[in-house]
C-alpha positions as CSV (number, residue, x, y, z in Angstrom):
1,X,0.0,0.0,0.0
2,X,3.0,2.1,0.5
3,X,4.5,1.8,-2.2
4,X,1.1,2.3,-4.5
5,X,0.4,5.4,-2.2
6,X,4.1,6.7,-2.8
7,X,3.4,5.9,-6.8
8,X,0.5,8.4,-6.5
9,X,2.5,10.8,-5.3
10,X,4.9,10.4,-7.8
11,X,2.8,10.9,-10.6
12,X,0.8,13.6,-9.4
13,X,3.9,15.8,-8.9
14,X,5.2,14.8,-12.4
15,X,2.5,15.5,-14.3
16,X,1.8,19.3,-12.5
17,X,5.9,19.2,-13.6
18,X,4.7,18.3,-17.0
19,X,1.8,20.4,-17.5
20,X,3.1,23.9,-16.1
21,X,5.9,23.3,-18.2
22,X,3.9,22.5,-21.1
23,X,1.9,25.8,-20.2
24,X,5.2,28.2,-20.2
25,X,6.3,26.5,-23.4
26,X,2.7,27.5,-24.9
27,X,3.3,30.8,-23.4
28,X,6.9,31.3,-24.7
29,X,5.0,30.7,-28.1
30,X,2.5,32.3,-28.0
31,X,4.3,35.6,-27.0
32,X,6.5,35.2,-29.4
33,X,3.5,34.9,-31.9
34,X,5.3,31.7,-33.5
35,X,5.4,28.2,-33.0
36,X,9.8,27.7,-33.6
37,X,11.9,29.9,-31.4
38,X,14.9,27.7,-30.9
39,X,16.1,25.2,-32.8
40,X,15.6,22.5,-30.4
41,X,11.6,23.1,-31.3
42,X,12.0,22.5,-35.1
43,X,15.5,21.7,-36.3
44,X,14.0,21.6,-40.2
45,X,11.9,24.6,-40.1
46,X,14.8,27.1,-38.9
47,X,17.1,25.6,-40.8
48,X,15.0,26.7,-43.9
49,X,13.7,29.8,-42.3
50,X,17.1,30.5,-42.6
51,X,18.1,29.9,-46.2
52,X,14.7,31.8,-46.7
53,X,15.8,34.8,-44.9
54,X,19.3,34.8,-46.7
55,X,16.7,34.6,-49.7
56,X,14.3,38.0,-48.8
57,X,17.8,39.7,-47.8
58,X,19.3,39.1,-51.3
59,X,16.1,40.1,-52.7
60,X,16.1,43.3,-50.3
61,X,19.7,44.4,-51.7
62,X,18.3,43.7,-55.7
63,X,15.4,46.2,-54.6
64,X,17.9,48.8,-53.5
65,X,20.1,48.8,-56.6
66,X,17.1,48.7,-58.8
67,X,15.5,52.1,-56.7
68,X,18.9,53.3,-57.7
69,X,18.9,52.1,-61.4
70,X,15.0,53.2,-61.4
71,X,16.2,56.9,-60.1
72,X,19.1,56.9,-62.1
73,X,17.5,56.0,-65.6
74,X,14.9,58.9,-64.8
75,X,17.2,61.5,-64.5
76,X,19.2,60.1,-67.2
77,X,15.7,60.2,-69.6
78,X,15.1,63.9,-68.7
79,X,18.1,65.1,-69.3
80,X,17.6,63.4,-72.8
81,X,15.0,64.9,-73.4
82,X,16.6,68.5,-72.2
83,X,19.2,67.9,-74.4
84,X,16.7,66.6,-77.3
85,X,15.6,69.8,-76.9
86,X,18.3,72.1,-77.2
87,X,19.2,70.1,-80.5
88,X,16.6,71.4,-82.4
89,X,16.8,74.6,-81.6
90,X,20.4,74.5,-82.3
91,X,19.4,72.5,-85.7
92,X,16.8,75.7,-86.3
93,X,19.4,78.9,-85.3
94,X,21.9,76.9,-87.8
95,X,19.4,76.4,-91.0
96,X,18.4,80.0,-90.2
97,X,22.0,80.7,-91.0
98,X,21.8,80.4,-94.5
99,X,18.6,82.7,-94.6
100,X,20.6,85.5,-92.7
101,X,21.6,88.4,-95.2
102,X,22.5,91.0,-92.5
103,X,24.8,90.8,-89.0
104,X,24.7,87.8,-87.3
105,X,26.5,88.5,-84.4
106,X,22.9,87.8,-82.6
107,X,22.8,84.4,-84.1
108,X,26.0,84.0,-83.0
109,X,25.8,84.9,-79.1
110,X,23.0,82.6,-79.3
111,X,25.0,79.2,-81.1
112,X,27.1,80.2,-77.7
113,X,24.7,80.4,-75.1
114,X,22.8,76.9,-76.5
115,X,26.9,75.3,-76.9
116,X,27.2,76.0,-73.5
117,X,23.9,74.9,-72.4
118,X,24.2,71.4,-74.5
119,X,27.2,71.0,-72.8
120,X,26.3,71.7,-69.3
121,X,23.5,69.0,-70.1
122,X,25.9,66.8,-71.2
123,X,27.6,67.3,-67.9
124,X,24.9,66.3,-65.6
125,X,25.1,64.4,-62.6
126,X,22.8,62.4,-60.9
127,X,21.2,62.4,-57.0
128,X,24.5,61.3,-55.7
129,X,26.6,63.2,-58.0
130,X,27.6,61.0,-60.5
131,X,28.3,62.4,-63.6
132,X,25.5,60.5,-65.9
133,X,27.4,60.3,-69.1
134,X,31.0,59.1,-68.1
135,X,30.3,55.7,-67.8
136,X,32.1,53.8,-65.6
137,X,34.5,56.6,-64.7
138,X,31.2,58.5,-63.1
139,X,33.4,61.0,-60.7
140,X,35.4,61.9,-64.1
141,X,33.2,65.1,-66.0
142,X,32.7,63.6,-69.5
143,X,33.4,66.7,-71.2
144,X,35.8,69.4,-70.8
145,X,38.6,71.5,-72.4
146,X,41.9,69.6,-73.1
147,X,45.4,71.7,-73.7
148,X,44.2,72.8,-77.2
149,X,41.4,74.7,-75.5
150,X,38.7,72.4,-76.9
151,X,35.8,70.5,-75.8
152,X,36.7,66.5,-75.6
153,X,35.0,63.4,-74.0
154,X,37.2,62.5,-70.6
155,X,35.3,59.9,-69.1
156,X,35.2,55.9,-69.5
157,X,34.5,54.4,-72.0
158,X,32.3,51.3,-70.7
159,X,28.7,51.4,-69.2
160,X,28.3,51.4,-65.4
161,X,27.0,47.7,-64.7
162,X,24.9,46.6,-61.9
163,X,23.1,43.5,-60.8
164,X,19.5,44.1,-60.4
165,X,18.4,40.1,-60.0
166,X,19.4,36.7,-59.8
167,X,20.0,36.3,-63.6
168,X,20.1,40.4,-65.1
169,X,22.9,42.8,-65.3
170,X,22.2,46.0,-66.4
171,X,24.3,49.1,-68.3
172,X,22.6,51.9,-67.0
173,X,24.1,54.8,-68.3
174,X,25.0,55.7,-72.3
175,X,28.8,56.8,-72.9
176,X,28.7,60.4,-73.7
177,X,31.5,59.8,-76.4
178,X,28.4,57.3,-78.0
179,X,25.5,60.4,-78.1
180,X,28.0,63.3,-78.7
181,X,30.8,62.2,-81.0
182,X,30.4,60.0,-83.9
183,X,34.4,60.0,-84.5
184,X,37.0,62.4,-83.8
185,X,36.2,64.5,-86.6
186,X,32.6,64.9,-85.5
187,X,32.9,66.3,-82.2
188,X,29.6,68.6,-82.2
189,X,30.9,70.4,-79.5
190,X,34.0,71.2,-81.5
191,X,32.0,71.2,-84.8
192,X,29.8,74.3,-83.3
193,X,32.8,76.4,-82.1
194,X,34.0,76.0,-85.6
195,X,31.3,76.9,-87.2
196,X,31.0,80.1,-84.4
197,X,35.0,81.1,-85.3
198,X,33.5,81.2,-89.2
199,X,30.5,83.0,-88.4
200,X,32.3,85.5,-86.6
201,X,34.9,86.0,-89.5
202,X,32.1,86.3,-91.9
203,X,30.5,88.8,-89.9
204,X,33.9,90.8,-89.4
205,X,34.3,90.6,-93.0
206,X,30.5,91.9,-93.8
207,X,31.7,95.2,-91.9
208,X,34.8,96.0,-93.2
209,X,32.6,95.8,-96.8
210,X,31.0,99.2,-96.9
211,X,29.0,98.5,-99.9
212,X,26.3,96.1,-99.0
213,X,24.9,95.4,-102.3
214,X,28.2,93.3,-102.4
215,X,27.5,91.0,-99.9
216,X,27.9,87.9,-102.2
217,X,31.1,88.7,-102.2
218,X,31.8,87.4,-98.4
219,X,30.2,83.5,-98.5
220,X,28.7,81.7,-95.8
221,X,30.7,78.9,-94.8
222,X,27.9,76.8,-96.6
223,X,30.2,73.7,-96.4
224,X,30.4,73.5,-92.7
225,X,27.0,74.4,-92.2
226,X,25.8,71.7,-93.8
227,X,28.2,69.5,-91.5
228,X,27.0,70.9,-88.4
229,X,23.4,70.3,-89.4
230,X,24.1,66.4,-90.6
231,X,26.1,66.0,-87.2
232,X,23.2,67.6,-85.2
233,X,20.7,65.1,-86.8
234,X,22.9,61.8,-86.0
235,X,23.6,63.5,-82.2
236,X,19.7,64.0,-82.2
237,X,19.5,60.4,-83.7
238,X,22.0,58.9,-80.6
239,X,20.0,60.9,-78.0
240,X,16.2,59.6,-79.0
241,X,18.2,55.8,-79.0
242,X,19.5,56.1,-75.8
243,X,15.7,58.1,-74.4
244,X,14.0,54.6,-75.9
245,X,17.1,52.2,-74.2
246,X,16.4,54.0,-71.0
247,X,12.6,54.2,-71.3
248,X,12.4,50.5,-71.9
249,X,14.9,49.4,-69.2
250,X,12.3,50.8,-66.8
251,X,9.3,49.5,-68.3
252,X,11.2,46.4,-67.8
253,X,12.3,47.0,-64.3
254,X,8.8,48.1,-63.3
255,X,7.6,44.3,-64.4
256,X,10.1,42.6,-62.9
257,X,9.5,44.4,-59.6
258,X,5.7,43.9,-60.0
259,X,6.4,40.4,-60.9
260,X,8.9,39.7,-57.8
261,X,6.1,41.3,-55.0
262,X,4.2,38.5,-55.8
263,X,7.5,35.9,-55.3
264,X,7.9,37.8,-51.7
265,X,4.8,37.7,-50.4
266,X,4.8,33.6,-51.5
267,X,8.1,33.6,-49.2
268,X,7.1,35.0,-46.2
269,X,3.8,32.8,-46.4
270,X,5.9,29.5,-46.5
271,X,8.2,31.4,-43.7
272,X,5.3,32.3,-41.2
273,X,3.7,28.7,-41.8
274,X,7.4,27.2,-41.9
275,X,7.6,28.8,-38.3
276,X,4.1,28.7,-36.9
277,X,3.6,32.0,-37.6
278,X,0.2,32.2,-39.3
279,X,-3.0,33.3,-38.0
280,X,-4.5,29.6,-37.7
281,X,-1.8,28.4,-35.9
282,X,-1.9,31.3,-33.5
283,X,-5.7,30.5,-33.1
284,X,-4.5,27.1,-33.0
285,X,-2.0,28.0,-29.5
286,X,-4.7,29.8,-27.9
287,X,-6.8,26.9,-27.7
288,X,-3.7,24.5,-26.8
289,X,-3.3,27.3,-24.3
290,X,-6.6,27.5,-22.8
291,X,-6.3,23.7,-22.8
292,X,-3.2,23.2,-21.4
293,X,-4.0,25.9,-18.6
294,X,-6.8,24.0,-17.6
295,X,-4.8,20.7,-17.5
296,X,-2.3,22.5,-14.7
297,X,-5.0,23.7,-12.7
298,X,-6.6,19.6,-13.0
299,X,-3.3,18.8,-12.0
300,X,-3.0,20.7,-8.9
301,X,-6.8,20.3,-8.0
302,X,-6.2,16.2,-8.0
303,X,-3.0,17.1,-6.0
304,X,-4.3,18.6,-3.3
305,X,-6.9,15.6,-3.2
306,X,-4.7,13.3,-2.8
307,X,-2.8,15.4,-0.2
308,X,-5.6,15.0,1.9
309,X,-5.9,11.3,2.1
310,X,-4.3,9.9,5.1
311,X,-2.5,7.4,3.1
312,X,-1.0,9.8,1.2
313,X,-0.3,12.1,4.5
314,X,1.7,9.2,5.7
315,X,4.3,8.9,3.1
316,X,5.1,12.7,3.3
């Protein structure tokens, strides 16, 4: 009788033991809002909680390059179109060369003012101060004056490349040597100053002719007109390339971001139900809860009954 008395015992304290354990455990999840904490709990599940996490992380880093690329290719599309912009009305000041008869040392002051413009466009930098059109030499300005006192393209001479996803690399800017120069004969920059220096000399010359029904006499530099406005359509040509290049890259970016929400969200489904983390399985440890809370509190109640049995009183 002893021994079956002291067997009682026994039992009743392991299973309060067990069941307020089982209670904190419940608890500990339940807090936690998940069903795997440590690895003890599921040794599976957070192992491939964390190959997913080293997943949404690499797919975190993608997402910041391609906010980059994204606020980069904008920029870079604008100032296209800025610089689309001061091409024609360079193209229309030149072809209105031919159709000037009188001084044009105002058509002149304004080749200069839209030269200086095109190339200040053509110097542009981006939010972090990159210039946009060096390539991959972006802290190099693309064009400035070499010892000859002319305009030449200083900056690299590859794309800038970055990886936006698993499987895509990306050139995101254009090589301003590419829009700009065609060879090194067609330098517009350099074609335009020439064509100011002979504009300027043919001007010059129309005043030191006093009479002006003799102004066939002095000729347009016809030749180099004609060059400028052939160089100014290819530049315009390059630039409405590179506008479409850019333009598509974030159509394309724009899908494949739309496209790869839709992959993360799937990911941290199968990582909330990998870890317990849903909202049926936390309905699911509120009623284990309530459950097992109820099962401590049976636990102690039968205790205490068998406490106050004088058999059990005598083995204590």
């Amino acid at each position: 009788m002893t021994l079956s008395t002291r067997s009682i015992y026994r039992n009743c304290s392991n299973n309060i033991v067990r069941a307020t354990s089982e209670f904190h455990k419940l608890t500990s999840y339940f807090s936690a809002g998940k069903r795997v904490i440590k690895a003890s709990d599921n040794p599976k599940a957070i192992s491939d909680s964390i190959n997913t996490r080293n997943k949404l992380s690499q797919i975190n880093r993608f997402h910041k390059t391609r906010n980059y690329v994204k606020s980069f290719l904008s920029k870079e599309c604008s100032i296209l179109q800025d610089i689309s912009n001061a091409l024609s009305v360079i193209g229309v000041k030149v072809i209105s060369i031919q159709k000037t008869l009188g001084d044009p040392t105002i058509l002149i002051e304004e080749l200069k003012s839209l030269k200086n413009e095109l190339i200040m466009l053509a110097n542009s930098t981006d939010s972090n101060n990159n210039y946009i059109f060096s390539g991959d030499q972006a802290n190099k300005i693309p064009f400035d004056k070499n010892q000859e006192n002319s305009i030449t393209y200083q900056g690299g001479t590859k794309s800038l490349q970055l990886t936006i996803s698993d499987n895509w690399k990306i050139d995101i800017n254009h090589i301003g040597s590419e829009i700009f120069i065609q060879h090194e004969k067609e330098n517009l920059f350099q074609k335009l100053d020439a064509l100011i220096k002979e504009l300027s000399q043919y001007a010059l010359k129309k005043k030191q002719i006093p009479d002006t029904n003799n102004s066939d006499i002095v000729d347009l530099p016809y030749e180099l007109i004609n060059q400028t406005k052939k160089l100014i359509k290819k530049t315009e040509n390059q630039v409405l390339y590179a506008q479409v290049q850019s333009g598509n890259y974030l159509i394309k970016i724009n899908d494949l971001e739309n496209s790869e929400t839709s992959d993360i969200e799937r990911i941290n489904e199968y990582l909330q139900n990998n870890l317990g983390q849903n909202h049926t399985e936390l309905v699911r440890m509120a009623s284990e809860l309530q459950i097992s809370k109820v099962l401590v509190e049976s636990s102690i109640q039968i205790f205490h009954i068998m406490k106050n049995m004088s058999l059990f009183n005598g083995i204590i």
